[in-house]
Gaussian input, Z-matrix of N, CA and C with variables (Angstrom, degrees):
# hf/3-21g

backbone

0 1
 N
 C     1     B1
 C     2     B2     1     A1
 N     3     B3     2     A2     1     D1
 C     4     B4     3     A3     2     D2
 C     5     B5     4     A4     3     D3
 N     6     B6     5     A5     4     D4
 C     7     B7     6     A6     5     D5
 C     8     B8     7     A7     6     D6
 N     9     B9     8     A8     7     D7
 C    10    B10     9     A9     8     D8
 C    11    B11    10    A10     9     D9
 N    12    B12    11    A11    10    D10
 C    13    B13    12    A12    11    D11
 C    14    B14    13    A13    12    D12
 N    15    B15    14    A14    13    D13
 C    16    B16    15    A15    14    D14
 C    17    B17    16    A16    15    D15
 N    18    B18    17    A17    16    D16
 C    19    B19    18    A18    17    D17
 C    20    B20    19    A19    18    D18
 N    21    B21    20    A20    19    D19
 C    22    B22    21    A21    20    D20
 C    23    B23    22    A22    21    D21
 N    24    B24    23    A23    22    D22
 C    25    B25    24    A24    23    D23
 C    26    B26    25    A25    24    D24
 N    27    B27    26    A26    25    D25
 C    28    B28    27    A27    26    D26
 C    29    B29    28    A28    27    D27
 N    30    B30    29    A29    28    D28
 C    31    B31    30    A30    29    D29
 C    32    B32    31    A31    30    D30
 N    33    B33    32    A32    31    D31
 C    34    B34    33    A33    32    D32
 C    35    B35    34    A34    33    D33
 N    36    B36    35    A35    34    D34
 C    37    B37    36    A36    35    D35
 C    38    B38    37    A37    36    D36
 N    39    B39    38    A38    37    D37
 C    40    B40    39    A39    38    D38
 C    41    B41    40    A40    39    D39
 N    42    B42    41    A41    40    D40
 C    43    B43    42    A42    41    D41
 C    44    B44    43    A43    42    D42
 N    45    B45    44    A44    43    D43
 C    46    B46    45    A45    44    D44
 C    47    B47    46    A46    45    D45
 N    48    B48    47    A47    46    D46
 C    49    B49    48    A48    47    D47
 C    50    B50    49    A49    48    D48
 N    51    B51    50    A50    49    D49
 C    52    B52    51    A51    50    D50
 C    53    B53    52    A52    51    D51
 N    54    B54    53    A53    52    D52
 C    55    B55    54    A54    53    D53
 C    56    B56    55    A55    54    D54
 N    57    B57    56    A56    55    D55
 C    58    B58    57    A57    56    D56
 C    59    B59    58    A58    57    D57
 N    60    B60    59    A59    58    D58
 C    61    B61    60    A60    59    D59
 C    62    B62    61    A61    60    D60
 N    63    B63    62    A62    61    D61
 C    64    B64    63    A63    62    D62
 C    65    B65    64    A64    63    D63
 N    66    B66    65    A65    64    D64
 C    67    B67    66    A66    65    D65
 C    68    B68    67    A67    66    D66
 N    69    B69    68    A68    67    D67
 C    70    B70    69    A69    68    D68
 C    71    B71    70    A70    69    D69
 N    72    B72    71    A71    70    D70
 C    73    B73    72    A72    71    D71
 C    74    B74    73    A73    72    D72
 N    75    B75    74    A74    73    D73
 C    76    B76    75    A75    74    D74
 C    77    B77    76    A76    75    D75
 N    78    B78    77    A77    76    D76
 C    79    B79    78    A78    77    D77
 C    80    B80    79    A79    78    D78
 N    81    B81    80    A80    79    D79
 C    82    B82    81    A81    80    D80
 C    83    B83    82    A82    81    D81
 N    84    B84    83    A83    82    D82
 C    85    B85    84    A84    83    D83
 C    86    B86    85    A85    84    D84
 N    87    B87    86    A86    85    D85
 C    88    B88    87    A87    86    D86
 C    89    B89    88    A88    87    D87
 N    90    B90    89    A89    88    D88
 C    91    B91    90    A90    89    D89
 C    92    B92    91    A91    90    D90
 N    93    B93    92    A92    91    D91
 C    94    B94    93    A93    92    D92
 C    95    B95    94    A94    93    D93
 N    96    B96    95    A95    94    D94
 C    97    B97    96    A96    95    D95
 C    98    B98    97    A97    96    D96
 N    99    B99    98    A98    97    D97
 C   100   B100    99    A99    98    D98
 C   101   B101   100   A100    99    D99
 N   102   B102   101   A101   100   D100
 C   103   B103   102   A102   101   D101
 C   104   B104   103   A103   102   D102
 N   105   B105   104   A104   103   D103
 C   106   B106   105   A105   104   D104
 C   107   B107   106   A106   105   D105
 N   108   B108   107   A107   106   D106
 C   109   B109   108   A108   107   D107
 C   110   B110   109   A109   108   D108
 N   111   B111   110   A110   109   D109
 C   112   B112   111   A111   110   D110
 C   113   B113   112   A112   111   D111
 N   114   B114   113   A113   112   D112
 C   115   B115   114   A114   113   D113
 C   116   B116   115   A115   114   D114
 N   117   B117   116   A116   115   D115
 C   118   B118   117   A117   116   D116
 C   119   B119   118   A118   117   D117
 N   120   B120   119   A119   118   D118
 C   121   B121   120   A120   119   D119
 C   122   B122   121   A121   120   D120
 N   123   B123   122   A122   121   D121
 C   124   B124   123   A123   122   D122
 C   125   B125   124   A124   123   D123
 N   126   B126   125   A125   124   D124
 C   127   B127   126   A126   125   D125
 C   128   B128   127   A127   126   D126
 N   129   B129   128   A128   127   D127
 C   130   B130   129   A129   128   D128
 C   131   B131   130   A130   129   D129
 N   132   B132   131   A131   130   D130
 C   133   B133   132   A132   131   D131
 C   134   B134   133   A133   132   D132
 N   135   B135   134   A134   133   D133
 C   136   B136   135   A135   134   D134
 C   137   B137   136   A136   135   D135
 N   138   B138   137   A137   136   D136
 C   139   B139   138   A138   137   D137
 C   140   B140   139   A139   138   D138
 N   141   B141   140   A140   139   D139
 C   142   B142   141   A141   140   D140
 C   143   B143   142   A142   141   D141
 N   144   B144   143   A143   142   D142
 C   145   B145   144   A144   143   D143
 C   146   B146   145   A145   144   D144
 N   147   B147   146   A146   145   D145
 C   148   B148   147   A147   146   D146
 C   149   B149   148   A148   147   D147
 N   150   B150   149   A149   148   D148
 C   151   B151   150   A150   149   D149
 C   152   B152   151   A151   150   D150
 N   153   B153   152   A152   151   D151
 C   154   B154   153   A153   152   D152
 C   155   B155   154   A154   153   D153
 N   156   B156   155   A155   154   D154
 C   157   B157   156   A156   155   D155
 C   158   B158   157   A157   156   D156
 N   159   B159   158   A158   157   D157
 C   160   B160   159   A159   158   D158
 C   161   B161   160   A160   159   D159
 N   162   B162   161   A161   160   D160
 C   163   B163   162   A162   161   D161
 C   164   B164   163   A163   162   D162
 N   165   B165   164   A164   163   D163
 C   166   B166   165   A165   164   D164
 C   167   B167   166   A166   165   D165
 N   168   B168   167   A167   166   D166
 C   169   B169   168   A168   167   D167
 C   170   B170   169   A169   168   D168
 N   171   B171   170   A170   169   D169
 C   172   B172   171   A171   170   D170
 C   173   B173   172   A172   171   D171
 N   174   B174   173   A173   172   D172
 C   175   B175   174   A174   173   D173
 C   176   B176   175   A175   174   D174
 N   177   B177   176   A176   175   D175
 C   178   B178   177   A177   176   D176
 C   179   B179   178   A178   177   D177
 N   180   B180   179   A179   178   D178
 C   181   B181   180   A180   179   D179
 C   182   B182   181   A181   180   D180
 N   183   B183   182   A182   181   D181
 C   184   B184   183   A183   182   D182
 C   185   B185   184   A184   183   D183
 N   186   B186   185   A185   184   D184
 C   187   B187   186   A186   185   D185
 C   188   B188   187   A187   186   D186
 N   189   B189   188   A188   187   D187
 C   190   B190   189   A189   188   D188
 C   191   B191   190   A190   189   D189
 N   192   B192   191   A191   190   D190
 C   193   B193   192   A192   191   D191
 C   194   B194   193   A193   192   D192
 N   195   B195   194   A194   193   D193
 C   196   B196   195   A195   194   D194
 C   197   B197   196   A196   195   D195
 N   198   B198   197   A197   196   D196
 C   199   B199   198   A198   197   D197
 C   200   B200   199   A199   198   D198
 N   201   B201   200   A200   199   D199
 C   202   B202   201   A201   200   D200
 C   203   B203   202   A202   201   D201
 N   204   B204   203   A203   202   D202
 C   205   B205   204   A204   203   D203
 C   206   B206   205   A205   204   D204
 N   207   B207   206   A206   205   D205
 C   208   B208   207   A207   206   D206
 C   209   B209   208   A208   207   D207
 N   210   B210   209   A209   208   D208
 C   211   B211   210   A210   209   D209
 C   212   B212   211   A211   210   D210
 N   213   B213   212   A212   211   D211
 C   214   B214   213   A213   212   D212
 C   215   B215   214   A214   213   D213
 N   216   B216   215   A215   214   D214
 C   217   B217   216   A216   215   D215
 C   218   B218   217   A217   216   D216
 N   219   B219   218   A218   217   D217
 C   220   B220   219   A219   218   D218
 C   221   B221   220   A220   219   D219
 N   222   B222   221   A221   220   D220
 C   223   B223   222   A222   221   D221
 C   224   B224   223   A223   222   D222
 N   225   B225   224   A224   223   D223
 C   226   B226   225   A225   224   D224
 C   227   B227   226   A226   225   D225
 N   228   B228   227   A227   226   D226
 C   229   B229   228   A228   227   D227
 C   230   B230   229   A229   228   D228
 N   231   B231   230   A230   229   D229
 C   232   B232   231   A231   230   D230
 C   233   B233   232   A232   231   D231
 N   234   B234   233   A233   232   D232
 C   235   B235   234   A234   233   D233
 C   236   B236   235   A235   234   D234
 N   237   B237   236   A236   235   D235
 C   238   B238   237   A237   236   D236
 C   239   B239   238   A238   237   D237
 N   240   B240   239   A239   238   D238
 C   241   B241   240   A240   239   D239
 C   242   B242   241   A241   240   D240
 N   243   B243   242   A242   241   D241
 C   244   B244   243   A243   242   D242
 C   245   B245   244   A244   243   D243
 N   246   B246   245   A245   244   D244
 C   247   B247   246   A246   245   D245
 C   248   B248   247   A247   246   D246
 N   249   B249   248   A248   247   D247
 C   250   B250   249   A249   248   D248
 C   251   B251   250   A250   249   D249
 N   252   B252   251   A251   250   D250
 C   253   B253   252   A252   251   D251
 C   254   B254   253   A253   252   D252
 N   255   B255   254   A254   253   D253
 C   256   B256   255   A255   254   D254
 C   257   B257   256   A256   255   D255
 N   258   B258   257   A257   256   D256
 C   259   B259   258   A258   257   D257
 C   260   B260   259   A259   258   D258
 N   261   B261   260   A260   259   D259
 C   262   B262   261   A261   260   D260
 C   263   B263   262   A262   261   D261
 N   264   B264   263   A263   262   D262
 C   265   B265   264   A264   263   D263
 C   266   B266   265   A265   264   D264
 N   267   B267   266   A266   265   D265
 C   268   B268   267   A267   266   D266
 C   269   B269   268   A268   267   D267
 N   270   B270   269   A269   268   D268
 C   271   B271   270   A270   269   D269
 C   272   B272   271   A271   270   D270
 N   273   B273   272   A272   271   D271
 C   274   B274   273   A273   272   D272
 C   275   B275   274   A274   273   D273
 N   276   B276   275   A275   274   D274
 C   277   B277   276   A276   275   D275
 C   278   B278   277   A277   276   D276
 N   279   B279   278   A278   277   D277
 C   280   B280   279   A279   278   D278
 C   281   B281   280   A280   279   D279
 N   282   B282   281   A281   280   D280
 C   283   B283   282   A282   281   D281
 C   284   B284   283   A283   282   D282
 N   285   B285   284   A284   283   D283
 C   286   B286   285   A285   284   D284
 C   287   B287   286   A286   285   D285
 N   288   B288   287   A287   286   D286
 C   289   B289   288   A288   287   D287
 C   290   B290   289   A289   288   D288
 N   291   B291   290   A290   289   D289
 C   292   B292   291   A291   290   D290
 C   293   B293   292   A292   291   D291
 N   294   B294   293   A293   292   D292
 C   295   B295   294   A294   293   D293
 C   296   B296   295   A295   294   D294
 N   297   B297   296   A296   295   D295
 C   298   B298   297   A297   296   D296
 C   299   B299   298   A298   297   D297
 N   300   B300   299   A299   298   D298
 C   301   B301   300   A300   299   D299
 C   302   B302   301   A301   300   D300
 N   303   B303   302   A302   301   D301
 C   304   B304   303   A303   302   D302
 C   305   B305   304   A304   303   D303
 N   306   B306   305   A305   304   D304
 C   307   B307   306   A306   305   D305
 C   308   B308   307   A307   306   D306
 N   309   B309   308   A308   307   D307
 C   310   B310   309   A309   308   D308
 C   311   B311   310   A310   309   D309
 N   312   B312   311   A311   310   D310
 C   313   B313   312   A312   311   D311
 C   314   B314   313   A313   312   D312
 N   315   B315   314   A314   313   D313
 C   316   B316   315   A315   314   D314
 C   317   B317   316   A316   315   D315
 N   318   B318   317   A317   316   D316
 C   319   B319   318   A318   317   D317
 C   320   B320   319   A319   318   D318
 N   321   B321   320   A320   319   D319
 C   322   B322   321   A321   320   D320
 C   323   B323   322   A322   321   D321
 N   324   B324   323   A323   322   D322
 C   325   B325   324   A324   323   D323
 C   326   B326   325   A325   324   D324
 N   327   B327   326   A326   325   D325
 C   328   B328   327   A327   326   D326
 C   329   B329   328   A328   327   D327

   B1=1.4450
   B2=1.5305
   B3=1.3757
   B4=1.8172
   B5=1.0970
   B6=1.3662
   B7=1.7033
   B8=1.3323
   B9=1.5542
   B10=2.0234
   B11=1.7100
   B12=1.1015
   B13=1.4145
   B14=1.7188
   B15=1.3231
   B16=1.4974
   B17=1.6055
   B18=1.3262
   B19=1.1938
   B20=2.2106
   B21=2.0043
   B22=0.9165
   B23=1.5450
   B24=1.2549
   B25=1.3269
   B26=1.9058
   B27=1.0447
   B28=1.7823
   B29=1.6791
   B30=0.9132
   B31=1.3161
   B32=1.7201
   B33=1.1941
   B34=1.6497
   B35=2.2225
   B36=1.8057
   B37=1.7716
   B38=1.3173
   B39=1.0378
   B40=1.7407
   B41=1.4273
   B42=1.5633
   B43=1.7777
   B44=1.9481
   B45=1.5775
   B46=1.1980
   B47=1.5566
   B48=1.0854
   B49=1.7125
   B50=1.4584
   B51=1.6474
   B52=1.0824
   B53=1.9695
   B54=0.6505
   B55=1.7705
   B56=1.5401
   B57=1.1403
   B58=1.7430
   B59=1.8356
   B60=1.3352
   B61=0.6626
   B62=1.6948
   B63=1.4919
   B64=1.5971
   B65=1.5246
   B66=1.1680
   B67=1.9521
   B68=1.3032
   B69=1.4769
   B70=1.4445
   B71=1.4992
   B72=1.1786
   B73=1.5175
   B74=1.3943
   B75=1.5392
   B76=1.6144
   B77=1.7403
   B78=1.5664
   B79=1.4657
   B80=1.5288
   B81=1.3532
   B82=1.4862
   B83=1.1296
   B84=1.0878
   B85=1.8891
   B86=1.2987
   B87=1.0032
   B88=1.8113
   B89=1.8495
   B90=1.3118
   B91=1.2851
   B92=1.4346
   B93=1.0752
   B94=1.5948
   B95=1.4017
   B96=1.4863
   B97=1.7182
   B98=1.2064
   B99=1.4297
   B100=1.5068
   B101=2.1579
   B102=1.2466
   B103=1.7275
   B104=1.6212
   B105=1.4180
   B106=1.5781
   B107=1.4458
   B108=0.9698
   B109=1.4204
   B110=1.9713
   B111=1.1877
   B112=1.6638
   B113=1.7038
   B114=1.4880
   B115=1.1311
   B116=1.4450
   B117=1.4601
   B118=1.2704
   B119=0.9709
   B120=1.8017
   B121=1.4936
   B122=1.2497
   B123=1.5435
   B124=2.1146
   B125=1.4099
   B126=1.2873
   B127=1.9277
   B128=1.7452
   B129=1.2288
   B130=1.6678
   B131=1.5931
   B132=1.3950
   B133=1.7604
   B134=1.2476
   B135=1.1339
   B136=1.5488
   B137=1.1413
   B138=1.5236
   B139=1.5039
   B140=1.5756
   B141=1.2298
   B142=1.9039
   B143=1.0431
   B144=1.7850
   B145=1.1788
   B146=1.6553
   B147=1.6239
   B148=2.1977
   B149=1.2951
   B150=1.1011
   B151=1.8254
   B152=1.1348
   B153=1.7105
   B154=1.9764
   B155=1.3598
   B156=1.7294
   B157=1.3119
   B158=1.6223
   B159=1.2521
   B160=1.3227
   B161=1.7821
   B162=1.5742
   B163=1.1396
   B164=1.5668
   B165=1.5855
   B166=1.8735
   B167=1.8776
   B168=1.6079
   B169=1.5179
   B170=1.6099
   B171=1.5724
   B172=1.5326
   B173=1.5267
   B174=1.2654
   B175=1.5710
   B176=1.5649
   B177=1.2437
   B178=1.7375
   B179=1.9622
   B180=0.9336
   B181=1.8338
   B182=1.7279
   B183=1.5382
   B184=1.4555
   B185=1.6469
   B186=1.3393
   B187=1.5162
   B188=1.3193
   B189=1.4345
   B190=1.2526
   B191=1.6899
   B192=1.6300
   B193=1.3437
   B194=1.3981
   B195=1.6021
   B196=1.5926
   B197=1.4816
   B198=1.1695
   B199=1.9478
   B200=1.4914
   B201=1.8177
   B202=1.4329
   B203=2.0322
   B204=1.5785
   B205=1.4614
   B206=1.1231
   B207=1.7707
   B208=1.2197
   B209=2.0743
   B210=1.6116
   B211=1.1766
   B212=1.7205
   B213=1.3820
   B214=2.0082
   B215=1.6515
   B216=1.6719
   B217=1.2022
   B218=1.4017
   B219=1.0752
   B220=1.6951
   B221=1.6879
   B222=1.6600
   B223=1.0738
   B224=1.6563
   B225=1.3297
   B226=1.6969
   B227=2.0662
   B228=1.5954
   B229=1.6728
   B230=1.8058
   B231=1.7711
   B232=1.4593
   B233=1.9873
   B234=1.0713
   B235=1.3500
   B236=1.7157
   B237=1.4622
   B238=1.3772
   B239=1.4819
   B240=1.3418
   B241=1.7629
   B242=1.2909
   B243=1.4799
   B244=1.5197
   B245=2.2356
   B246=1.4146
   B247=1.2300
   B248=1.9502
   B249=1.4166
   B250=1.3940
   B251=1.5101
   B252=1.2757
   B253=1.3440
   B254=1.2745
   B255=1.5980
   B256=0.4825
   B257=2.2997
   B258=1.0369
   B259=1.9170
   B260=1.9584
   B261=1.3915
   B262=1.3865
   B263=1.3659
   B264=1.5283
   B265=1.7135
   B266=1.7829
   B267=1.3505
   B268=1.5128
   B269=1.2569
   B270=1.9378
   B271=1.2748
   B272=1.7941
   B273=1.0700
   B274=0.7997
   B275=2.3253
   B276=1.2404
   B277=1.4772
   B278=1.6986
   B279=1.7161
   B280=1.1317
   B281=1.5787
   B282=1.6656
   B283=1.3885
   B284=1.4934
   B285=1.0004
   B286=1.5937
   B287=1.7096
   B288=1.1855
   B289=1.7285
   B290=1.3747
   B291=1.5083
   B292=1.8362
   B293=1.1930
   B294=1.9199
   B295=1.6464
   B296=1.1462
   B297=1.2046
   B298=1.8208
   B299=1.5923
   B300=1.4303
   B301=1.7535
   B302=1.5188
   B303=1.5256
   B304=1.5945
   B305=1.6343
   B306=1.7651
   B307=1.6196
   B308=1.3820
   B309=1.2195
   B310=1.5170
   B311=1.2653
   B312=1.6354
   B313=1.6657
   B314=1.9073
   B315=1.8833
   B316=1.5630
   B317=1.4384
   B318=1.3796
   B319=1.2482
   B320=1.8004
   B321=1.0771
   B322=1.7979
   B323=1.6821
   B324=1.4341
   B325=1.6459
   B326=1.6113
   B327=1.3774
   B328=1.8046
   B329=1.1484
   A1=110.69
   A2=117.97
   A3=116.33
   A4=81.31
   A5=158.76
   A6=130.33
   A7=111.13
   A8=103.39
   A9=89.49
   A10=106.58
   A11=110.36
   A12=123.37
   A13=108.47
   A14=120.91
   A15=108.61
   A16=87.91
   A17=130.30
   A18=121.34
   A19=112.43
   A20=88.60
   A21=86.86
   A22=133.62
   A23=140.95
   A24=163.08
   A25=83.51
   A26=98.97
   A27=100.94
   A28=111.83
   A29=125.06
   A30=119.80
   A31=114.90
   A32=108.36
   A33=88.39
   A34=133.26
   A35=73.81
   A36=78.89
   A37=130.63
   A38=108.73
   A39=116.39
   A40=101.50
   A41=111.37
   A42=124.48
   A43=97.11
   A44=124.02
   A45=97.49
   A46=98.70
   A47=107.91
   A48=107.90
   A49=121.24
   A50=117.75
   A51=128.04
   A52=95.93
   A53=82.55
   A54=95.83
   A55=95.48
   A56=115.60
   A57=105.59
   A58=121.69
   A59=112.63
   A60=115.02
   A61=122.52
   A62=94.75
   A63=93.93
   A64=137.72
   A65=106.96
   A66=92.27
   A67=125.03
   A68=124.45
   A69=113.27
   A70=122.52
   A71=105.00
   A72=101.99
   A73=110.77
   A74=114.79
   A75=129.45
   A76=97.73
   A77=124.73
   A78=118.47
   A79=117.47
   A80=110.90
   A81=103.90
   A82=109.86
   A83=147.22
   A84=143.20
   A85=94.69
   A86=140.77
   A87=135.52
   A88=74.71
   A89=113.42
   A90=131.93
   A91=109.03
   A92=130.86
   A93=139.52
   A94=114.36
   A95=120.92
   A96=125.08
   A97=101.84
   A98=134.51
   A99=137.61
   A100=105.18
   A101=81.17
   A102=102.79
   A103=97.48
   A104=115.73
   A105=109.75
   A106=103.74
   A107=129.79
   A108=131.50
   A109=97.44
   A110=102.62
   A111=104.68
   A112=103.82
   A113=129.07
   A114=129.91
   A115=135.18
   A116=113.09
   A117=137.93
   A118=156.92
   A119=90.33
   A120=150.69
   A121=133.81
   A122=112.42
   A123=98.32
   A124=92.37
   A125=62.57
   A126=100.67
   A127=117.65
   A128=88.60
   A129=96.11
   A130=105.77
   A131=113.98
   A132=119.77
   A133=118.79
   A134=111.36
   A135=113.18
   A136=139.28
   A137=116.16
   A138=120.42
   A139=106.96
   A140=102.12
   A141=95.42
   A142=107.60
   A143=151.48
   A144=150.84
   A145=97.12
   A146=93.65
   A147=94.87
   A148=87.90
   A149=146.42
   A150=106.87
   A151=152.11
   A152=89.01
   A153=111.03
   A154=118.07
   A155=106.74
   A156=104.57
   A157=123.87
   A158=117.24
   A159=131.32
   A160=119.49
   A161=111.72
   A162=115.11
   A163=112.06
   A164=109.20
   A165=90.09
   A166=73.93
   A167=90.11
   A168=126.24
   A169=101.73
   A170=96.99
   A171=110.66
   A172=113.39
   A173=108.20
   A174=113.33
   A175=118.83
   A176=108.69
   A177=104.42
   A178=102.67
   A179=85.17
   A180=83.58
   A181=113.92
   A182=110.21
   A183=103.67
   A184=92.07
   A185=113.07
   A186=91.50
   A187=126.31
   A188=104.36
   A189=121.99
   A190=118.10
   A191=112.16
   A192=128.60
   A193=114.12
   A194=122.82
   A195=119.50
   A196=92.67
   A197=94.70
   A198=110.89
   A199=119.45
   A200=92.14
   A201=83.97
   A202=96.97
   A203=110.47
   A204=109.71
   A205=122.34
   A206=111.05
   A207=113.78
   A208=110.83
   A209=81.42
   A210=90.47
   A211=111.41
   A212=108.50
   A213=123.71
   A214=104.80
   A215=110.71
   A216=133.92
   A217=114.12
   A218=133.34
   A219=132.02
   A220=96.75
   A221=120.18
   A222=116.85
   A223=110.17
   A224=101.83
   A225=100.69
   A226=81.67
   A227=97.86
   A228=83.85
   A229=107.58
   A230=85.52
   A231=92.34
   A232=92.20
   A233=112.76
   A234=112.36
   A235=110.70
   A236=105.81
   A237=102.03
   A238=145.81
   A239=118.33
   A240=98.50
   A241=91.37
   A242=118.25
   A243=144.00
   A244=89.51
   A245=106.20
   A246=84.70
   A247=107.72
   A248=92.83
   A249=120.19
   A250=107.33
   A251=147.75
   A252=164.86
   A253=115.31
   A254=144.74
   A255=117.08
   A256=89.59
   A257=96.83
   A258=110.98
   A259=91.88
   A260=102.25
   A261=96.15
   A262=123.33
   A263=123.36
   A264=98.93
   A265=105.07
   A266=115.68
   A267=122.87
   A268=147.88
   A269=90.31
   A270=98.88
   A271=90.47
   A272=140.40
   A273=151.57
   A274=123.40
   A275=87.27
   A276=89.59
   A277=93.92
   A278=114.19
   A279=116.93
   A280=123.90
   A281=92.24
   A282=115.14
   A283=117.93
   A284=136.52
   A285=120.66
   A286=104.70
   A287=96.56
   A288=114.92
   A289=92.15
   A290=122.03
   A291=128.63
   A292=79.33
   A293=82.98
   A294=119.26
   A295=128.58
   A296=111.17
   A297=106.91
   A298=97.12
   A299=94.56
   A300=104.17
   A301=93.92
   A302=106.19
   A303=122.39
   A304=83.00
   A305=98.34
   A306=118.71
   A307=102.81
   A308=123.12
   A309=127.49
   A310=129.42
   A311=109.59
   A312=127.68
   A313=100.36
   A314=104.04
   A315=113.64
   A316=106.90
   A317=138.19
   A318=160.69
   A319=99.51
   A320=94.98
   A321=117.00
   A322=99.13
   A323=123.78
   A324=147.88
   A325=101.79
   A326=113.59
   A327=129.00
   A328=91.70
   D1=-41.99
   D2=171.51
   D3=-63.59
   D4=-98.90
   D5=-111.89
   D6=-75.67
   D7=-4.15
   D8=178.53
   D9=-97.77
   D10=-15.24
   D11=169.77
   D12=-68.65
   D13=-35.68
   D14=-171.67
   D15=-98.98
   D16=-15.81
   D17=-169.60
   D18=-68.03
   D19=-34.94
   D20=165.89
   D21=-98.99
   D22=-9.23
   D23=117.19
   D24=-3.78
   D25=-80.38
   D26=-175.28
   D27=-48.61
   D28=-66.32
   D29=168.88
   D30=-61.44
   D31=-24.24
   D32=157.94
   D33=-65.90
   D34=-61.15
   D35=147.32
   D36=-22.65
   D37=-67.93
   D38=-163.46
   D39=-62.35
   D40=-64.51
   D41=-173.07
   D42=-49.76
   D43=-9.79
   D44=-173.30
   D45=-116.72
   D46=-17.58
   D47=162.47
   D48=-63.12
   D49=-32.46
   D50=-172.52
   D51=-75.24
   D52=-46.34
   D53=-169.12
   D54=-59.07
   D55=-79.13
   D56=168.74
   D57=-21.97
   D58=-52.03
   D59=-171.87
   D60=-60.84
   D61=-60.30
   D62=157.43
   D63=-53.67
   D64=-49.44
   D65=149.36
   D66=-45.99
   D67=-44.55
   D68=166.08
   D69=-39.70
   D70=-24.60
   D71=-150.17
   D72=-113.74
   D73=-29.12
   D74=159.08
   D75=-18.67
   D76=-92.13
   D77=-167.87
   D78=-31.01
   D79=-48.35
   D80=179.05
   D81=-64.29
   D82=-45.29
   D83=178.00
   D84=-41.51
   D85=-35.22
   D86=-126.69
   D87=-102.49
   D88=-77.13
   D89=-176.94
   D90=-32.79
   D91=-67.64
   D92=-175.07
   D93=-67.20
   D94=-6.47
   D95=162.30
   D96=-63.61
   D97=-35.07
   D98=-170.77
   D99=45.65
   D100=-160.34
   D101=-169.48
   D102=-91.78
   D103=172.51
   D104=161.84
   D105=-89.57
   D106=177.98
   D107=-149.03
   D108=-151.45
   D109=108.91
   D110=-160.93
   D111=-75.22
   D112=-17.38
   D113=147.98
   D114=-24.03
   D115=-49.12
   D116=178.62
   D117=-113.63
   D118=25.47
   D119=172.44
   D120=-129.32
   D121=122.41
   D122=-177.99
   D123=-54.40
   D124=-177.28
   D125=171.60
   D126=-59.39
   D127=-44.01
   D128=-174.24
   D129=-68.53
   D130=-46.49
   D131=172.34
   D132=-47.21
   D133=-51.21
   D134=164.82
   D135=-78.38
   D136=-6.99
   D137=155.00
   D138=-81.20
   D139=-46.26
   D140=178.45
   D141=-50.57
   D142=-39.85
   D143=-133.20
   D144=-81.55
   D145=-36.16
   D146=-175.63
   D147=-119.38
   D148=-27.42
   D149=146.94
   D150=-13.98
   D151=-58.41
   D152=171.04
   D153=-72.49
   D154=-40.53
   D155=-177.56
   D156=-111.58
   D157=30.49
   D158=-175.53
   D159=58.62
   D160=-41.06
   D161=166.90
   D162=-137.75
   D163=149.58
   D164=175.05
   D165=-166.81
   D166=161.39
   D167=-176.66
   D168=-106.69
   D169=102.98
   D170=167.78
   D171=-92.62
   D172=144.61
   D173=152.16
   D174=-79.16
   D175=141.06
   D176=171.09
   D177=-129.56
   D178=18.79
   D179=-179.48
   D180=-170.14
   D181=-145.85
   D182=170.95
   D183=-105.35
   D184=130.86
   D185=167.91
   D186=107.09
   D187=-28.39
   D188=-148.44
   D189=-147.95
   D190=92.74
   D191=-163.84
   D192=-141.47
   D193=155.67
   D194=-173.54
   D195=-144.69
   D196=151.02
   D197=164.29
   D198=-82.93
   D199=111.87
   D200=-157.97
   D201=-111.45
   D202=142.16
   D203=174.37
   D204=-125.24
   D205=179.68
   D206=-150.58
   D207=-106.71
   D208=-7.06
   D209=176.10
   D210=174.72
   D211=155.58
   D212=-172.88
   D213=-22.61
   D214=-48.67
   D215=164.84
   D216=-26.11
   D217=-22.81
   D218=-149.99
   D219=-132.30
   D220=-6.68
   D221=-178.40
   D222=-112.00
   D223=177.43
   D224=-159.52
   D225=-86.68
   D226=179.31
   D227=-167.83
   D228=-118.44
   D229=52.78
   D230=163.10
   D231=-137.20
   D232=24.70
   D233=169.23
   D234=-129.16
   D235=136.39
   D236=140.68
   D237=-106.93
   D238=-147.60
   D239=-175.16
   D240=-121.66
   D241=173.89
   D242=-150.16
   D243=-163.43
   D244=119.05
   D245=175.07
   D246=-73.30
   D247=-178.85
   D248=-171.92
   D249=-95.88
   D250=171.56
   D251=115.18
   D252=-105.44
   D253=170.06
   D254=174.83
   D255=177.57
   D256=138.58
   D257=-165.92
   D258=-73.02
   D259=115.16
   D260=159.47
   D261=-125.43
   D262=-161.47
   D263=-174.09
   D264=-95.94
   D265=32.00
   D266=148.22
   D267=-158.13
   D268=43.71
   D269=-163.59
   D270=-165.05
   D271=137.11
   D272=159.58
   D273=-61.62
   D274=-44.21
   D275=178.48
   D276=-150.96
   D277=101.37
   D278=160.88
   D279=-139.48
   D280=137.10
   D281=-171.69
   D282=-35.10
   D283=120.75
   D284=160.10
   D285=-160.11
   D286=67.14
   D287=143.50
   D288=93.53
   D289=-160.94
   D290=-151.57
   D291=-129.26
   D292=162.76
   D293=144.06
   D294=-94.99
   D295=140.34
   D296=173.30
   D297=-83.42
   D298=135.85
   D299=164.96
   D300=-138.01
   D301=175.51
   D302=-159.99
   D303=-98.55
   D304=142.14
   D305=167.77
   D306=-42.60
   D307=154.65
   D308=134.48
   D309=-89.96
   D310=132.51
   D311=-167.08
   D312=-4.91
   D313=-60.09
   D314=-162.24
   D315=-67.58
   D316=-34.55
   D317=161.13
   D318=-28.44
   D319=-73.68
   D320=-159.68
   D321=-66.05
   D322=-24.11
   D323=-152.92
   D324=-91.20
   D325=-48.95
   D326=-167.68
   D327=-126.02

């Protein structure tokens, strides 16, 4: 009867170390999904990406990414859009949708 008692004590242990452990580790998963990265995508992948989803956060470098949309719709409504370009891995400068930037004073005025 003690060895099935430490046997389970022992198998409790473990299932609660394991469990700790995976909560530890949840944030890092989240983190290491990163952005898509428009490098390592045609042109067409990365226009579909804010096509499908009206707005999405590309990478275009190390470091270095913008929220790009598909339309006025996706911006707050003191911005308009400016299209996008953007370097992919088959295309040097391809289109795939705007940025929202803030009106200017004369913009917002007329």
């Amino acid at each position: 009867m003690r060895r099935t008692r430490n046997a389970r004590s022992l198998a409790a242990s473990r299932r609660f170390a394991a469990a700790i452990c995976f909560a530890l580790a949840l944030p890092g998963l989240a983190v290491a999904q990163g952005r898509p990265n428009s490098a390592n995508m045609s042109c067409a992948q990365a226009a579909g990406i804010v096509s499908s989803q009206g707005a999405a956060v590309i990478g275009t470098g190390p470091n270095i990414y913008d929220r790009y949309v598909v339309s006025r719709a996706f911006c707050m409504p003191t911005e308009t859009t400016e299209p996008a370009w953007v370097a992919t891995g088959d295309q040097p400068r391809c289109f795939i949708g705007y940025t929202c930037k803030e009106l200017s004073t004369y913009d917002r005025d007329n």
